[in-house]
One Martini backbone bead per residue (centre of mass of N, CA, C, O) as a GRO file, in nm:
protein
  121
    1UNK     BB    1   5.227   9.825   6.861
    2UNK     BB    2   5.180  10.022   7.090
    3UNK     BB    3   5.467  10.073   7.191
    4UNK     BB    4   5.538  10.190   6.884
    5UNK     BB    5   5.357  10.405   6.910
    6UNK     BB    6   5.459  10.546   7.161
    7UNK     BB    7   5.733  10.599   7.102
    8UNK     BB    8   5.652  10.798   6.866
    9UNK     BB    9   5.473  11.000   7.033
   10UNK     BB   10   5.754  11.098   7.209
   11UNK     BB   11   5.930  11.139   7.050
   12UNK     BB   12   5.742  11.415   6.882
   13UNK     BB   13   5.765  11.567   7.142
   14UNK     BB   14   6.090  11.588   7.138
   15UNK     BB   15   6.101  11.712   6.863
   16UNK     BB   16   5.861  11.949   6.965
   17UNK     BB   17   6.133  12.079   7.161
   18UNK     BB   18   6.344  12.090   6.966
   19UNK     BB   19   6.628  12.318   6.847
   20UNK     BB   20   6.773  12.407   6.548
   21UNK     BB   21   7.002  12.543   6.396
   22UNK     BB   22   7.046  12.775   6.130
   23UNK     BB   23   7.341  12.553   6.070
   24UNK     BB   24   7.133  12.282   6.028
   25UNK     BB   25   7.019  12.078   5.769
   26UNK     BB   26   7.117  11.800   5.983
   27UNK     BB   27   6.971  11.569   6.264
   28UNK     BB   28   7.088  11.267   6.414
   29UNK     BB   29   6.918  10.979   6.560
   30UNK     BB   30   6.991  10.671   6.799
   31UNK     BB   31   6.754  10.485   6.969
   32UNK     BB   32   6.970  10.275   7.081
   33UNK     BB   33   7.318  10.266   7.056
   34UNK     BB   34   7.249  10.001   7.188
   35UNK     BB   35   7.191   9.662   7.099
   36UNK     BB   36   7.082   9.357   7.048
   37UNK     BB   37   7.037   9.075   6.894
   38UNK     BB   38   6.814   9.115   6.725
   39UNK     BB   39   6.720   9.441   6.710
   40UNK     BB   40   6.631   9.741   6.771
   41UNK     BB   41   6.573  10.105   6.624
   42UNK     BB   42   6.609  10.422   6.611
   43UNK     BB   43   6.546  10.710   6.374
   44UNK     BB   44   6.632  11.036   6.369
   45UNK     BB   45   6.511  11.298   6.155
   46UNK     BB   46   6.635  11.628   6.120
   47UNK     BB   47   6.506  11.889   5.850
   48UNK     BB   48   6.545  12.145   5.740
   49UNK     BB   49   6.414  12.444   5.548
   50UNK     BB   50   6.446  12.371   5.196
   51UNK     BB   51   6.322  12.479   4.880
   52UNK     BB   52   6.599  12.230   4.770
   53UNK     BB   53   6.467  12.012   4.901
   54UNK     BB   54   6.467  11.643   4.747
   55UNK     BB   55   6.579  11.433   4.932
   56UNK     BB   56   6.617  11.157   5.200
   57UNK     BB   57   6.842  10.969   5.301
   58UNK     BB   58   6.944  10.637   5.430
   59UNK     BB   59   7.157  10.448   5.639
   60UNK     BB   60   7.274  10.111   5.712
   61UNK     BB   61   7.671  10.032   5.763
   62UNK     BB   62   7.795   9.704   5.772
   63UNK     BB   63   7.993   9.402   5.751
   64UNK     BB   64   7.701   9.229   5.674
   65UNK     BB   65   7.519   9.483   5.622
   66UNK     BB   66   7.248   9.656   5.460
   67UNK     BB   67   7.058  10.003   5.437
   68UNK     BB   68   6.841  10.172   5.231
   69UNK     BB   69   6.613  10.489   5.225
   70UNK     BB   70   6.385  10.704   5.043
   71UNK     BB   71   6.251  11.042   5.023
   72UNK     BB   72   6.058  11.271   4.938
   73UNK     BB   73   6.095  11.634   4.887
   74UNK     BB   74   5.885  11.954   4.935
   75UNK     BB   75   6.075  12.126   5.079
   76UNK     BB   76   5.980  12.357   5.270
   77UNK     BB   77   5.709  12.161   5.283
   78UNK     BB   78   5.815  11.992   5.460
   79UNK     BB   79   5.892  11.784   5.679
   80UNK     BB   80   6.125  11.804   5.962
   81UNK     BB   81   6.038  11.485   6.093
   82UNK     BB   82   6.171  11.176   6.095
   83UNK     BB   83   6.093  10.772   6.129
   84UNK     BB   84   6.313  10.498   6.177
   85UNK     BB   85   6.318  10.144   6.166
   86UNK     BB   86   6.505   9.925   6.285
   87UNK     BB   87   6.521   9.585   6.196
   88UNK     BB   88   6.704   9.280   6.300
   89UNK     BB   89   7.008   9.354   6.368
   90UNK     BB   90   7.315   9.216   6.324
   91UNK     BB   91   7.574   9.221   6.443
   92UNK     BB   92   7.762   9.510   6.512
   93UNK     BB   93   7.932   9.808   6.377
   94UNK     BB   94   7.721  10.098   6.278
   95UNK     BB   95   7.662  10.308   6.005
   96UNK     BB   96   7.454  10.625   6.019
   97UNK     BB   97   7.279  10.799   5.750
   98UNK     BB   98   7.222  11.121   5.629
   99UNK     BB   99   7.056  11.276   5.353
  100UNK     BB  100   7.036  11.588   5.149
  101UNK     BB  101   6.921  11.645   4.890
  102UNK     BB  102   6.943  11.868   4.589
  103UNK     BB  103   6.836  12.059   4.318
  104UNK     BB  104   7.131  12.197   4.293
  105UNK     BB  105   7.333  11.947   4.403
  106UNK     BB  106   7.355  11.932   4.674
  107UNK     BB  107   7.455  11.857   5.030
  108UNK     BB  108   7.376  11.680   5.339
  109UNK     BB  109   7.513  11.518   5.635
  110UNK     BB  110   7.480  11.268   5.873
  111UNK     BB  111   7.616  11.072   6.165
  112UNK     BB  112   7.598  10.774   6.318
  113UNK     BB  113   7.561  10.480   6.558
  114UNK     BB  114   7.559  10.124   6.612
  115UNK     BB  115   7.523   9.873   6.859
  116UNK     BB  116   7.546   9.497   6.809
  117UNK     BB  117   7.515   9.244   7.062
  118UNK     BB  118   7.576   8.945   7.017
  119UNK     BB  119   7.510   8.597   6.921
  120UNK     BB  120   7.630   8.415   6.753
  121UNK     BB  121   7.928   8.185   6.808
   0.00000   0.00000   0.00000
């Protein structure tokens, strides 16, 4: 549990330094982008702030697996930067997704991959 609390603490530090450009809505990363069979991984979303954004999705979608949850989002006050941890992943190659819906109907959303390798033979 400290470990991934200091992971958390490090994340937030690492993301409390970074700057998004003002014409990015959403921007993911998976950390590690490769891991073992049974591994974790890290999902990191910044989403800037925008009056109009209203749910933030996030997807990991892969051969035999599949994950996703949604979390309410209070426009410009929301926060920033959300992290998910992704646990016991099955070997595969997996597309990691994040959307974020809006009031007004539309979308943005990013996407990143993540590597798990090993496993059942």
């Amino acid at each position: 549990m400290k470990r991934y609390f200091g992971l958390a603490v490090a994340a937030g530090l690492l993301v409390g330094s970074m700057q998004m450009s003002a014409d990015e809505a959403i921007s993911i990363t998976v950390r590690p982008s490769v891991t073992s069979f049974r591994g974790s991984a890290l999902l990191r979303v910044l989403v800037s702030r925008n009056e109009n954004n209203r749910m933030l999705v996030w997807e990991v979608d892969g051969p035999s697996y599949y994950r996703s949850s949604s979390i309410t989002l209070d426009g410009a006050a929301a926060a920033r930067s959300y992290f998910f941890m992704m646990k016991e992943l099955p070997a595969g190659d997996f597309v990691v997704r994040a959307t974020v819906k809006r009031n007004d109907s539309s979308t943005a959303s990013d996407r990143s991959s993540i590597k798990v390798v090993g496993g059942p033979s």
